[in-house]
C-alpha positions in Angstrom: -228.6 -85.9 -96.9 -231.2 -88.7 -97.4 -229.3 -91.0 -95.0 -229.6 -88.3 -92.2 -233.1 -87.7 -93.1 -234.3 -91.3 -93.7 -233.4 -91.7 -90.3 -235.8 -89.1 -88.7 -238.7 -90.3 -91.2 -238.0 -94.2 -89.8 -238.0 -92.6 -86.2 -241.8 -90.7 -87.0 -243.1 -93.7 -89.1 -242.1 -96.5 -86.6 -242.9 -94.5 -83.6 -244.0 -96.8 -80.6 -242.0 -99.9 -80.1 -239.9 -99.8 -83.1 -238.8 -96.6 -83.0 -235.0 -97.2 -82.7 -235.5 -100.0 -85.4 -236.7 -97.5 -87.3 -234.2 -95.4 -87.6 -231.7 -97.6 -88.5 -233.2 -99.5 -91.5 -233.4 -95.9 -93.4 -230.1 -94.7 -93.3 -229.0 -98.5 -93.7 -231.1 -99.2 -97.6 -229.7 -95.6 -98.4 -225.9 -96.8 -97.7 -226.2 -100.1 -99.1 -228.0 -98.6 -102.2 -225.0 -95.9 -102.9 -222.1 -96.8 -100.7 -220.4 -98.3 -104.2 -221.3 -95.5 -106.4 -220.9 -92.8 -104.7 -218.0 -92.2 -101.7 -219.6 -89.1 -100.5 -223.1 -90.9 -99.0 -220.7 -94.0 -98.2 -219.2 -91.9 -95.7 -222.1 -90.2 -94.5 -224.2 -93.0 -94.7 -222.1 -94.8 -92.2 -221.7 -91.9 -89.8 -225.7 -92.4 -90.2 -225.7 -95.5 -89.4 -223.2 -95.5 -86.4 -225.3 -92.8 -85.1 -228.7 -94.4 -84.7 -227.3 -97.5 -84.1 -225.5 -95.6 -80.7 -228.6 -93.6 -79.8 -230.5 -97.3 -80.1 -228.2 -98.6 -77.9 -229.1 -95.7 -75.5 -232.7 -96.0 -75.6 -232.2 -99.6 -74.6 -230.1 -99.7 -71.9 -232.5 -96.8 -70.7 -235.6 -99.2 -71.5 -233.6 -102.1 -69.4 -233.4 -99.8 -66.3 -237.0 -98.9 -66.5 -238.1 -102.6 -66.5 -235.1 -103.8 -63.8 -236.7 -101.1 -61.8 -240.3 -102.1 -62.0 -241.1 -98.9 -63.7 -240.4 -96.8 -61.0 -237.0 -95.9 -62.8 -239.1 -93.9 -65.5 -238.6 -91.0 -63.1 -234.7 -90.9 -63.4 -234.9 -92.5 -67.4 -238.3 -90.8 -69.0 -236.5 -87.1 -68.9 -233.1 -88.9 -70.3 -235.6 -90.6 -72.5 -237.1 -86.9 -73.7 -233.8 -85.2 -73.4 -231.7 -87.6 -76.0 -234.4 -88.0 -78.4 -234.4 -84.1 -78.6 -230.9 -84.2 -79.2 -231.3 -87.0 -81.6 -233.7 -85.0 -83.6 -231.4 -82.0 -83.5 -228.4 -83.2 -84.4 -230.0 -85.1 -87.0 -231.1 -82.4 -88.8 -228.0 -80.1 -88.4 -226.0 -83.6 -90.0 -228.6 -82.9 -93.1 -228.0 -79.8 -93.5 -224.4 -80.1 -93.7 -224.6 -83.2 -96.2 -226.4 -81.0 -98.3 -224.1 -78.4 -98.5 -221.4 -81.1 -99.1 -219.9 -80.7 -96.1 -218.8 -83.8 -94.3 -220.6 -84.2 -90.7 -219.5 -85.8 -88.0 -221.8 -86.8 -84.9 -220.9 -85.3 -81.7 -221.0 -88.7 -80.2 -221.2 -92.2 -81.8 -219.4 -95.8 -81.7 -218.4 -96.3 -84.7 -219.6 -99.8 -85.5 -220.3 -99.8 -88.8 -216.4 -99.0 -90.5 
């Protein structure tokens, strides 16, 4: 559960420029601190990581297209901006929930980088 979490409290903390940093690093000390100890936030931890490490990936290529476009391209990628972070923040909470129940959760979508 704290790897899901850590990463929405990385998101709020390093909101601004870092934001996708962020919300990697929590979910990232929370796997490396258990992933030996404990299978259970090994697993999750990963799907964590894999997760935000995806939806970084997003932001950035959406970031690129802004700047390739001279900014005029925050019409088309500000709302897919505002739309995946939602989603982020959703999903993020429902993978919580379910880790706290001891349910396994898997992200609807997310390269998994990070075996």
């Amino acid at each position: 559960m704290f790897a899901h979490l850590a990463a929405i409290v990385g998101g709020i903390v390093t909101a601004g420029w870092a934001a996708s940093l962020g919300c990697v690093l929590g979910p990232l000390v929370v796997w490396l601190m258990k992933k030996e100890t404990m299978p259970f936030v090994d697993d999750q931890g990963k799907e964590a990581l894999n997760f935000n490490i995806t939806v970084g990936i997003v932001f950035l290529v959406l970031w690129i297209l802004t700047f390739m476009t001279l900014g005029i391209g925050i019409l088309l990628t500000g709302p897919i901006m505002l739309l995946v972070g939602l989603a982020w923040l959703v999903v993020s909470i429902m993978a919580a929930i379910k880790a706290n129940e001891g349910v396994a959760y898997r992200y609807p979508f997310a390269l998994r980088l990070v075996k």
